[in-house]
C-alpha positions in Angstrom: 20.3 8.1 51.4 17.2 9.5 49.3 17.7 11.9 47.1 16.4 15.6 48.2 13.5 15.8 45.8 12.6 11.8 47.0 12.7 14.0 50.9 10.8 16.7 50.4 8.3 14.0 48.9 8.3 11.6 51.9 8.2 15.1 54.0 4.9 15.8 52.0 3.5 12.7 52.4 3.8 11.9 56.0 0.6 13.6 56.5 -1.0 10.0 54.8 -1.6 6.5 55.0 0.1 4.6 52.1 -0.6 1.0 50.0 1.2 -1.0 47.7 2.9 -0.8 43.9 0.8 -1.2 40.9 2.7 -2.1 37.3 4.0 0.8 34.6 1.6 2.9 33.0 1.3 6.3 31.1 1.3 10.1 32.5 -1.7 10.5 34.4 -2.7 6.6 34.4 -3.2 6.9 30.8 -1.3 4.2 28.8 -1.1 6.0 25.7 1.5 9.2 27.7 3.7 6.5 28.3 6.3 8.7 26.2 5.6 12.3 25.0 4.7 11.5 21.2 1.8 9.5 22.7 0.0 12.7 22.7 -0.1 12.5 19.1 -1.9 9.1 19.3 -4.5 10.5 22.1 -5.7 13.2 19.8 -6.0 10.4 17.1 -7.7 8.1 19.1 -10.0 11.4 20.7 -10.9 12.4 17.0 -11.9 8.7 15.9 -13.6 8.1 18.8 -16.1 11.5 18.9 -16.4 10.7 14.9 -18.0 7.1 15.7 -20.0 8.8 18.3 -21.6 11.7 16.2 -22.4 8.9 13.7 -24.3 7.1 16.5 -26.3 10.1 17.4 -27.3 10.8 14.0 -29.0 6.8 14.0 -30.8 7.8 17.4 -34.6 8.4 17.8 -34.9 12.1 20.3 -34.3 10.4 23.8 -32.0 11.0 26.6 -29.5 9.1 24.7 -28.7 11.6 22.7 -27.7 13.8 25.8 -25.6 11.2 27.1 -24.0 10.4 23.9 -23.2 14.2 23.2 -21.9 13.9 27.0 -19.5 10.8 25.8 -18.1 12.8 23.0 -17.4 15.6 25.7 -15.4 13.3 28.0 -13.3 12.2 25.3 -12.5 15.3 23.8 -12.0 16.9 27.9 -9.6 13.9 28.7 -6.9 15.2 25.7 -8.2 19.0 26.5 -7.3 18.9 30.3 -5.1 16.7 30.4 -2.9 18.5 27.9 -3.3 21.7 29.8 -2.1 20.1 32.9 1.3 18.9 30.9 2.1 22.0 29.5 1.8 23.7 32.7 3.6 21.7 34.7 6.1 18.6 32.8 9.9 19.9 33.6 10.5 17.7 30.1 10.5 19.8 26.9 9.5 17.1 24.8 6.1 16.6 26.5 5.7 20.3 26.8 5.8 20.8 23.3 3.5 18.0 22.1 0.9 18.2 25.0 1.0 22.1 23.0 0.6 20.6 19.9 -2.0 18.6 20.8 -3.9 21.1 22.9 -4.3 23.1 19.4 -5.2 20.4 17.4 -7.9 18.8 19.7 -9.0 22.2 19.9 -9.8 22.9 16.2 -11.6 19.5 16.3 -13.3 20.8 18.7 -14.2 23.6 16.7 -15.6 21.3 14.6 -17.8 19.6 16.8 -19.4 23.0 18.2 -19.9 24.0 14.3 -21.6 20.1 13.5 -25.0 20.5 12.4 -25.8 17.0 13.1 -24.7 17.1 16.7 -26.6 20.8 16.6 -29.9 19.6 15.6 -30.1 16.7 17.3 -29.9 18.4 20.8 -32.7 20.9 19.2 -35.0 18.2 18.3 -34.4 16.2 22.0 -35.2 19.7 23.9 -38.0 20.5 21.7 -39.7 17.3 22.2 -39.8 17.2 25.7 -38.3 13.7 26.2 -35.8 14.5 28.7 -37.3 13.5 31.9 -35.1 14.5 34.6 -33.8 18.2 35.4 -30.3 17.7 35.2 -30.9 16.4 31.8 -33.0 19.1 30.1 -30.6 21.5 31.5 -27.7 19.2 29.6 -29.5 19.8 27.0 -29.9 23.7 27.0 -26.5 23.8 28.4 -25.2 22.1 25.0 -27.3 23.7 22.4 -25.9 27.3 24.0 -22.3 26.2 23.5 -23.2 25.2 20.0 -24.7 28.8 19.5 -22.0 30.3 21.1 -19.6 28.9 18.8 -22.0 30.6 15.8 -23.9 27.5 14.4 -27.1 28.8 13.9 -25.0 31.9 11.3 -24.9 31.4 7.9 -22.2 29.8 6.4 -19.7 32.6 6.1 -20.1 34.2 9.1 -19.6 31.3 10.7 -16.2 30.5 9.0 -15.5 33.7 10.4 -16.3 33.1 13.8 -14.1 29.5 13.6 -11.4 31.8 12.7 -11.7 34.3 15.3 -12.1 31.5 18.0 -8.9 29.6 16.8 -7.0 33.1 16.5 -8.4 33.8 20.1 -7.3 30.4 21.2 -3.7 31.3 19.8 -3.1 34.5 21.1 -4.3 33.9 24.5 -1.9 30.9 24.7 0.9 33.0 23.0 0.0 35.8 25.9 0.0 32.8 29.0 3.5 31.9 27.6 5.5 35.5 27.2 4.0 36.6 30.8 5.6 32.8 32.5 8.5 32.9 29.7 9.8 36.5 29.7 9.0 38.0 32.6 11.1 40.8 32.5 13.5 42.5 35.6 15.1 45.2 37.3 18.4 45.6 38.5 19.0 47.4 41.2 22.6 49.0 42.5 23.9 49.3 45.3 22.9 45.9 46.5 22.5 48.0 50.2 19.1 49.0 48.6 17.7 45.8 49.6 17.3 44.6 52.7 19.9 42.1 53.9 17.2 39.6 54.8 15.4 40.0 51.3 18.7 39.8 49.6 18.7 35.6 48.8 15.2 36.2 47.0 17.0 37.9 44.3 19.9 37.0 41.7 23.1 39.0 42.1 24.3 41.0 39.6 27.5 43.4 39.0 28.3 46.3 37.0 31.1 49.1 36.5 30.9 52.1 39.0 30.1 54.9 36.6 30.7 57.4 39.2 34.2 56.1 39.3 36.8 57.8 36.6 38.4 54.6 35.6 35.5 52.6 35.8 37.6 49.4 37.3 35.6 48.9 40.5 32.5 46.4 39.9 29.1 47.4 42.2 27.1 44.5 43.3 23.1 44.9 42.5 20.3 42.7 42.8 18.1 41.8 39.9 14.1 41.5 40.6 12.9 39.8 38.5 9.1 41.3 37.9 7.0 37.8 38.3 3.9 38.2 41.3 6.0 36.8 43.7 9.0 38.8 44.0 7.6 41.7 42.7 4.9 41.9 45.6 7.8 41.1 48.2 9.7 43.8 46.7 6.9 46.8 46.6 6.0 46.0 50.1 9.2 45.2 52.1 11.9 48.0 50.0 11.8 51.3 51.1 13.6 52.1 48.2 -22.4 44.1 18.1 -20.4 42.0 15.7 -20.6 38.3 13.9 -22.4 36.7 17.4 -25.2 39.6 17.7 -23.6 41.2 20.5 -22.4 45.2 20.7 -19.0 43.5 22.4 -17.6 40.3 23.9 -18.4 41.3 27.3 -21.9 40.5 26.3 -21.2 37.9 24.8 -19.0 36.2 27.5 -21.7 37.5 30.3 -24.8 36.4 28.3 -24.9 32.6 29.9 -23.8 33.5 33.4 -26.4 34.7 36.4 -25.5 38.0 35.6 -26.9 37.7 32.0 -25.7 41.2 30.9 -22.6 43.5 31.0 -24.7 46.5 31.9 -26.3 44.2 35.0 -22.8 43.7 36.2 -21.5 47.2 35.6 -24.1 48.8 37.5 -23.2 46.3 40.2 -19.9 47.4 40.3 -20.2 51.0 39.7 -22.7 50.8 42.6 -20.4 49.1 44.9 -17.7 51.5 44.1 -19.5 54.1 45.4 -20.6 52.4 48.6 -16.9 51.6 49.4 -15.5 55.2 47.8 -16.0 57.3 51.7 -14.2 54.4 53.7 -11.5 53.8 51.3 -10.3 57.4 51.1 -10.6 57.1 55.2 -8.1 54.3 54.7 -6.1 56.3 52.1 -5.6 59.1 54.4 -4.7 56.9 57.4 -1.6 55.7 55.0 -1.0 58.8 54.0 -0.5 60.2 57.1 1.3 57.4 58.1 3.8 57.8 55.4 4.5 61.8 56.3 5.5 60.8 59.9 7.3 57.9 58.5 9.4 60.2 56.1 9.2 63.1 58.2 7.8 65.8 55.5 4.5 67.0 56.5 3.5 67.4 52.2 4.7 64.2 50.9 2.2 62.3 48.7 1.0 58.9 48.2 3.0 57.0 45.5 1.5 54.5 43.4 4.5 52.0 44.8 3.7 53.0 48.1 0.4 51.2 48.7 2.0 47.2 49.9 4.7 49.0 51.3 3.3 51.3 53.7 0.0 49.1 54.4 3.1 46.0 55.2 4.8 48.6 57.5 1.7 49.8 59.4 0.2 46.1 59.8 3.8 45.1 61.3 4.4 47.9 63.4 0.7 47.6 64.9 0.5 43.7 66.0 4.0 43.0 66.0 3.8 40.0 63.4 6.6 38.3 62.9 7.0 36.0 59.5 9.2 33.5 60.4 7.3 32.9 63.7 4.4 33.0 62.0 5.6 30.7 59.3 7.1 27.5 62.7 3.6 26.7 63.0 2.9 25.7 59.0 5.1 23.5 57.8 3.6 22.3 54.5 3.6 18.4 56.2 1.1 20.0 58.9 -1.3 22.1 56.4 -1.5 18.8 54.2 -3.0 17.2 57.9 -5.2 20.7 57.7 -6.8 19.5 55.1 -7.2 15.9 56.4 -8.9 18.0 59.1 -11.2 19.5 56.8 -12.7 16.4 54.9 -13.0 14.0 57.9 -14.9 16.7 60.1 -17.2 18.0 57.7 -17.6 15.2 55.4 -16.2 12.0 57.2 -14.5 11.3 54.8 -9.8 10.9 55.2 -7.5 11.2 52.4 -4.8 8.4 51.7 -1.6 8.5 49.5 -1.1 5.5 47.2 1.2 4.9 44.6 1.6 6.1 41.1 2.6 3.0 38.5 6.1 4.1 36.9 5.3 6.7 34.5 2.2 8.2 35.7 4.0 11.1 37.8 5.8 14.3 35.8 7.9 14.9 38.7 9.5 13.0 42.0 8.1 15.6 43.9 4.2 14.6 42.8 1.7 12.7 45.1 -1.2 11.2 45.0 -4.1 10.5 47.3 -6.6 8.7 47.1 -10.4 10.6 49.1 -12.1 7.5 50.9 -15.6 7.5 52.8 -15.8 4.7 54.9 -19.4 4.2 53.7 -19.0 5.3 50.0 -15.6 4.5 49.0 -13.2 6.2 47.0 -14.9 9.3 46.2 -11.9 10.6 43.7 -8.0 11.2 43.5 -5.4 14.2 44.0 -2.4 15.1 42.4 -0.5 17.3 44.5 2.4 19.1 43.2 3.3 22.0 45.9 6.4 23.1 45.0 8.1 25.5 42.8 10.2 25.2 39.9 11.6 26.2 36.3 9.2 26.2 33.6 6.5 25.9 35.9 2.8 27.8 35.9 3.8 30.4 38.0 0.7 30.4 40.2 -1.3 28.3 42.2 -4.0 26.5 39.8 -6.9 23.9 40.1 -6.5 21.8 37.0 -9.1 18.8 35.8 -7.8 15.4 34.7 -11.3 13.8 34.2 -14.7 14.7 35.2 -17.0 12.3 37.1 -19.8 10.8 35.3 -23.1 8.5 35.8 -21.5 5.2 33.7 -24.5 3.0 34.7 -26.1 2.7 38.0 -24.2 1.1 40.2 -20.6 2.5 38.2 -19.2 5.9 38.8 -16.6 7.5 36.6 -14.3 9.1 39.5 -13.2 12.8 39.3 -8.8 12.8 39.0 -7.8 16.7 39.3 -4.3 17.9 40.2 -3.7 20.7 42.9 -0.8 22.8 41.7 0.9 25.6 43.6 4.8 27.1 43.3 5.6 26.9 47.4 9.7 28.0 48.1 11.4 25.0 49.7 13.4 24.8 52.5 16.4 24.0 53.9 14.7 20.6 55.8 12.2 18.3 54.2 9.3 20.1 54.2 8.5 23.8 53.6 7.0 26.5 55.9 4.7 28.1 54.8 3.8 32.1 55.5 -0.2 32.2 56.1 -0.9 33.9 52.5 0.5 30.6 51.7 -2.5 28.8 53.5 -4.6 30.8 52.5 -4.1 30.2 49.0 -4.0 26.5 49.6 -7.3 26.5 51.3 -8.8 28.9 47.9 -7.2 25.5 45.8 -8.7 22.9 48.0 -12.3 24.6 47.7 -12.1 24.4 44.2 -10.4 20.7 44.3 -13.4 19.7 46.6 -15.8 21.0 44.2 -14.5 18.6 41.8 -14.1 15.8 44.0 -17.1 15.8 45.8 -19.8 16.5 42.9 -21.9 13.7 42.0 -23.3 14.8 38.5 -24.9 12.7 35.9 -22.6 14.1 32.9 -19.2 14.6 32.9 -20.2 18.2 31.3 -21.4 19.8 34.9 -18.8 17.6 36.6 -17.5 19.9 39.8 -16.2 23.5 38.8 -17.9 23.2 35.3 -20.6 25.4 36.3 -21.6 29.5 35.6 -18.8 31.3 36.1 -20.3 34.0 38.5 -20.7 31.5 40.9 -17.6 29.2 40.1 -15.2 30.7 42.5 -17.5 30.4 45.9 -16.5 27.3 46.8 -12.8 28.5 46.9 -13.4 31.6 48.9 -15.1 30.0 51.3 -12.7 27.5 52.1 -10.3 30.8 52.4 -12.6 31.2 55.6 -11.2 28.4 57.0 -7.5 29.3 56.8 -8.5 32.1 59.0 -10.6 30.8 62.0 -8.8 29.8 65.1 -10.8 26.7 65.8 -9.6 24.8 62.4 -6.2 26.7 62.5 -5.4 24.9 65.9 -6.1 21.6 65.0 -4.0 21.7 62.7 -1.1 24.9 63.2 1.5 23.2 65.4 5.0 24.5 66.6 7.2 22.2 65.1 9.5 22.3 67.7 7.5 21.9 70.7 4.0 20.8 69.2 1.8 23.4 70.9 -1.3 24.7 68.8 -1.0 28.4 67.1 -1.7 30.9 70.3 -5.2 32.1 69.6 -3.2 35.6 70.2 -1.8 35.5 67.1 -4.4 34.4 65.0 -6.9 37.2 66.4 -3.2 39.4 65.8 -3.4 38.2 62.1 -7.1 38.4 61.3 -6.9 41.8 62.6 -4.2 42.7 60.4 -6.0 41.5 58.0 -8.7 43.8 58.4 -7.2 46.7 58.8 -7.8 48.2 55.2 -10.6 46.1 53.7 -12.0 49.0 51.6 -8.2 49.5 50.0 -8.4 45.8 48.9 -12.2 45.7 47.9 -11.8 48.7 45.6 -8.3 47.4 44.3 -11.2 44.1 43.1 -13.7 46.6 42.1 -11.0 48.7 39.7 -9.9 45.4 38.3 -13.1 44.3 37.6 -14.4 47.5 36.0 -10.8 47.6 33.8 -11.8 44.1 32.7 -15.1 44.4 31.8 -13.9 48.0 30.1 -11.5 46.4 28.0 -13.9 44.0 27.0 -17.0 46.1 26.4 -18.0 47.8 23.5 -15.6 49.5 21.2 -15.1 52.2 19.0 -14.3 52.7 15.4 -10.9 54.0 17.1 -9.1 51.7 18.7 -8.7 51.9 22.5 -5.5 53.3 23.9 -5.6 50.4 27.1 -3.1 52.6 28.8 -4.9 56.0 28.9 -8.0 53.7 29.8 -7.1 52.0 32.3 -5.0 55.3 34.5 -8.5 56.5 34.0 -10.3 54.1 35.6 -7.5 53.4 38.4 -7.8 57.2 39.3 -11.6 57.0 39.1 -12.7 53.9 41.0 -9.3 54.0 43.5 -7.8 56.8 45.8 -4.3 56.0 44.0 -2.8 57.8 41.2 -1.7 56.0 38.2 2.4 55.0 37.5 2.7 56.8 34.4 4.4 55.4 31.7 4.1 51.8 33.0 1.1 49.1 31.5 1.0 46.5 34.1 -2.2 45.1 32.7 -0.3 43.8 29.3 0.8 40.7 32.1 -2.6 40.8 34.2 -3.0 37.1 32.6 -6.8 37.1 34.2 -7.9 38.9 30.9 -6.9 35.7 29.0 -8.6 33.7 31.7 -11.4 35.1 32.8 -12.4 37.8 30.4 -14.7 39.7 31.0 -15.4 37.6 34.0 -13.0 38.9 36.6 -16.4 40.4 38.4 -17.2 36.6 39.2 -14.9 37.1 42.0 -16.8 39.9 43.5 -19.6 38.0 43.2 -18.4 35.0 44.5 -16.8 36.9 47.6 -20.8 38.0 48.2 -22.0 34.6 47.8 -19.5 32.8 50.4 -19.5 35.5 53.3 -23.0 34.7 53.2 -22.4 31.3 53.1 -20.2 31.8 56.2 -22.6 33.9 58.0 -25.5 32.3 58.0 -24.6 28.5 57.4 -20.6 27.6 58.4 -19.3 30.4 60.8 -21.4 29.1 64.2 -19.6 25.8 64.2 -17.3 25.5 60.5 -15.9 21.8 61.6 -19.3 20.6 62.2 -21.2 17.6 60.4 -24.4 19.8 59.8 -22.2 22.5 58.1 -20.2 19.7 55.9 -23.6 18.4 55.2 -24.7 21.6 54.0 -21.8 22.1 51.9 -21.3 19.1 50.4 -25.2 18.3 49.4 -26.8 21.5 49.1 -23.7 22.7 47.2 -20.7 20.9 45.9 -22.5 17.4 44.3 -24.9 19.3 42.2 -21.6 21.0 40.2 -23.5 22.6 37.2 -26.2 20.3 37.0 -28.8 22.8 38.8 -29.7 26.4 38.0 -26.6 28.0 39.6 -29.7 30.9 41.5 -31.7 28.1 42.8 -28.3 26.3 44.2 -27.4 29.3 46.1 -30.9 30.1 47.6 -31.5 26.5 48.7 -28.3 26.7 50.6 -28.0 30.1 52.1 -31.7 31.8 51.8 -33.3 33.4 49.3 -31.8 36.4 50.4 -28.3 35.6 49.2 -29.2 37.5 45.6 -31.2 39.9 43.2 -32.6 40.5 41.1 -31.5 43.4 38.9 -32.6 44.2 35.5 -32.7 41.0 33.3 -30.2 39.4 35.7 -29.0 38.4 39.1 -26.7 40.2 41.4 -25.2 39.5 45.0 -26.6 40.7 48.4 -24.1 42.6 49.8 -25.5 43.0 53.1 -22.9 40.3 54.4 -20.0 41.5 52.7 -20.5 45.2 53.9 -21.7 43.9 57.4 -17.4 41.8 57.5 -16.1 45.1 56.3 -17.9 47.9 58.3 -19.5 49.4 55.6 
């Protein structure tokens, strides 16, 4: 009999070919993880090895060796950085948690080190001054490095730099110690009577008990439920219950902004603030829609919109107007079957098929872990896939993209393959595999875009390798591939009862996508207000200090139709400011770029060769080894952005065109 993690496994893996054993090895293929204190000996060996390196680029003449040399000291410093990250997020053991967290800090202050090296520093400025770097991708290495080096405050004098190094590691630090508390101690709710919650909801939550206070003698115990307030079941709950500083900038949004398209917090304020108004008339058509909605609902003519409200009644309203059903939505995507989607995916539009091959004893974290293998039958193995799909404790709570090692030029006829690892926290079922509901899909479509990205770029330096690129255009490749999960003709080769085999009706998937749409503007201006708060909380301050909360109920009642919750502060566990801040716009802007992309390039014929072609070589290889504006107007027209001020903005012809705007 095999073990129920060792089934779920073979159920995830039926959807590839398979090969043979290969002898013991370390976590991720690297000898040194064989045990969790080899992380200690992987920073050592990083630290020794980017030492002999800077000593070798201080003995070169200016010449592209430099460049690649910097670009060697990268890979070996990213190799401990990611692959850390990817440990601590993910290893059920303790013992490798805690060291790959050790390490991660230590590798990081050596890394500090690096971006504050003066030798490193002025070599890159005398390479890019002379003019020796012959090919693009090279001088924009180059200029791509000697920013990083200025961002991290080289060119300051002496003590303001120190200052900066401290302000980066303390950054470093709380961010981590933010990550950890909003995955550690996510905090909960009990709610009594246990009746509150619907009797289908009820095995989502934990049951609790307490004494009846309304009784006298206090003897009978009341069953409740506890909700415990992490995305997941808090979403399912709210809609199914009735019930200028050291770097020469005026604040870190500028700073952050400063090397993306965008180029300035004002540009992409203005962008926003414009935006909000262009969606303000349609949203508070939506809002009254709900509204009214809610009073026939409830039967009281005056009631109000409630903050909670919003998922709740929009759920209601989608189900009671196409008659969607979950669980027959969920028959047709079984997790074995969207894994085969994605098969789909890379053999129509690139021709190329994933495998699964085996991991050597001790290069998997968990017996639910795959691996596969993406093969072109003309190229060969263009990269490998960690999957690991399904939930657990101690887990990153999300659904995350994470690098193992970037692909590099190694000579010319040798290729250092991209390894990344697609993580997501998918329930499991009773059976082998899980269903999946199509938010499920979706979200594994978002994470493949991104995995392709690093799969399929063919960059000469590991430093533009795949999703190292601007971050206003890093999330287009994921939110295109969201496209996917939504169009009938990919859904059906793939969507299959599992029962009876038959293909997803094309009645329910137009049933879906018009459920989808049935309050875009809500949705857009939820982006918009998150954006704004972001870039807000990030922006210039005061010689008071900010009260967040006060800010951000402003800006919710200003750039929403929704009032505030008062006395709540959800954004102290809105873990994209850690992430991405002041860059949560990039997701606006990346929503522009792909509907674009769709349009005018994929949505004729998305499976076809000419639109993988498109993808993959006018898009995808180049990673961030091209100007990011140039990438996007050679693929979609030069129409696809703006200029605005002293940066770039999206068109958002295409966007307001999908919405009705």
């Amino acid at each position: 009999m095999l073990s129920r993690a060792a089934a779920i496994r073979r159920g995830a893996a039926a959807a590839f070919s398979t090969a043979s054993e290969k002898p013991e090895t370390g976590l991720y293929g690297f000898d040194v993880l064989r045990t969790a204190k080899g992380f200690r000996r992987f920073v050592d060996d990083a630290i020794q090895r980017s030492d002999e390196l800077v000593a070798h680029v201080a003995r070169l003449p200016s010449s592209i060796e430099i460049v690649r040399t910097m670009d060697e000291i990268s890979n070996t410093v990213c190799s401990v950085i990611d692959s850390a990250e990817l440990c601590r997020n993910t290893h059920p053991d303790r013992e490798f948690v805690e060291e790959a967290d050790k390490a991660s800090m230590r590798i990081y202050e050596h890394l500090q080190y690096l971006n504050t090296n003066t030798t490193l520093y002025n070599a890159i400025l005398k390479a890019e001054g002379e003019s020796v770097l012959l090919t693009e991708e090279a001088r924009r290495a180059a200029t791509t490095l000697r920013i990083d080096f200025e961002k991290g405050g080289i060119h300051l004098p002496e003590d303001k730099l120190e200052n900066a190094n401290q302000l980066n590691l303390e950054i470093a630090q709380l961010g981590r110690k933010f990550n950890e508390n909003v995955m550690n101690k996510p905090g909960f709710v009990d709610v009594y009577p246990a009746s509150r919650i619907p009797r289908n909801m009820q095995h989502i939550f934990k049951s609790v008990s307490r004494f009846n206070t309304s009784k006298q003698m206090n003897t009978e115990k009341q069953k409740g439920l506890r909700i415990v307030t992490e995305s997941g079941n808090l979403s399912s709950a709210l809609r199914w219950i009735s019930d200028e500083e050291i770097m020469g900038c005026k604040s870190y949004a500028e700073f952050a902004i400063r090397p993306n398209m965008a180029a300035s917090a004002d540009v992409v304020m203005s962008f926003l603030e414009d935006l909000s108004n262009i969606v303000k008339h349609k949203a508070e058509e939506e809002f009254k829609i709900i509204q009214n909605f809610k009073r026939r609902t409830c039967n009281e003519k005056s009631t109000n919109l409630e903050p909670w409200d919003e998922d709740y009644f929009i759920g209601m309203m989608k189900s009671s107007v196409y008659d969607l059903d979950a669980s027959v939505i969920a028959k047709y995507f079984p997790l074995s079957q969207c894994l085969k989607g994605l098969n789909v995916l890379v053999e129509s539009l690139f021709g190329a098929t994933f495998h699964q091959i085996p991991m050597r004893d001790g290069e998997s974290w968990h017996p639910d872990v795959i691996k596969l293998c993406l093969h072109h039958p003309d190229e060969g193995d263009l990269g490998f896939m960690y999957l690991d799909l399904y939930s657990r404790k101690g887990k990153h709570p999300g659904c995350a993209h994470f690098a193992v090692q970037g692909g590099r030029r190694l000579s010319d006829s040798n290729y250092q393959l991209p390894i990344i690892a697609l993580v997501c926290n998918f329930s499991r079922a009773s059976g082998i595999t899980a269903r999946l509901n199509h938010g499920d899909v979706e979200t594994l479509f978002h994470e493949f875009g991104h995995a392709l990205h690093s799969l399929l770029s063919r960059t000469e330096y590991q430093h533009f390798s795949g999703t190292r690129v601007a971050l206003d255009v890093a999330e287009t490749p994921s939110n295109l591939f969201e496209y996917y999960a939504w169009d009938y003709r990919v859904l059906k080769t793939f969507a299959l009862d599992e029962t009876t085999g038959d293909a997803i009706p094309e009645k329910l998937v137009k049933a879906l996508n018009a459920s989808r749409n049935m309050f875009p503007a809500t949705e857009l201006q939820r982006q918009i207000f998150y954006s704004i708060m972001d870039l807000t909380l990030f922006g210039e301050q005061t010689s008071k200090p900010m009260d967040t909360i006060s800010t951000v109920a402003d800006l919710r009642r200003k750039h929403t139709s929704w009032k505030y919750a008062e006395g709540t502060h959800w954004h102290t566990r809105f873990t994209h400011l850690i992430s991405y801040g002041a860059g949560y716009y990039s997701y606006l802007y990346a929503r522009c770029f792909a509907t674009t992309i769709w349009q005018e390039v994929c949505q004729e014929d998305p499976l076809s060769c000419s639109a993988g072609s498109a993808i993959r070589n006018k898009f995808l290889r180049f990673g961030g080894s091209k100007d990011p504006s140039s990438l996007l107007k050679d693929f979609a027209g030069d129409a696809i952005i703006r200029n605005s001020g002293s940066g770039i903005i999206p068109n958002i012809g295409s966007l307001c065109k999908e919405i009705g705007l």
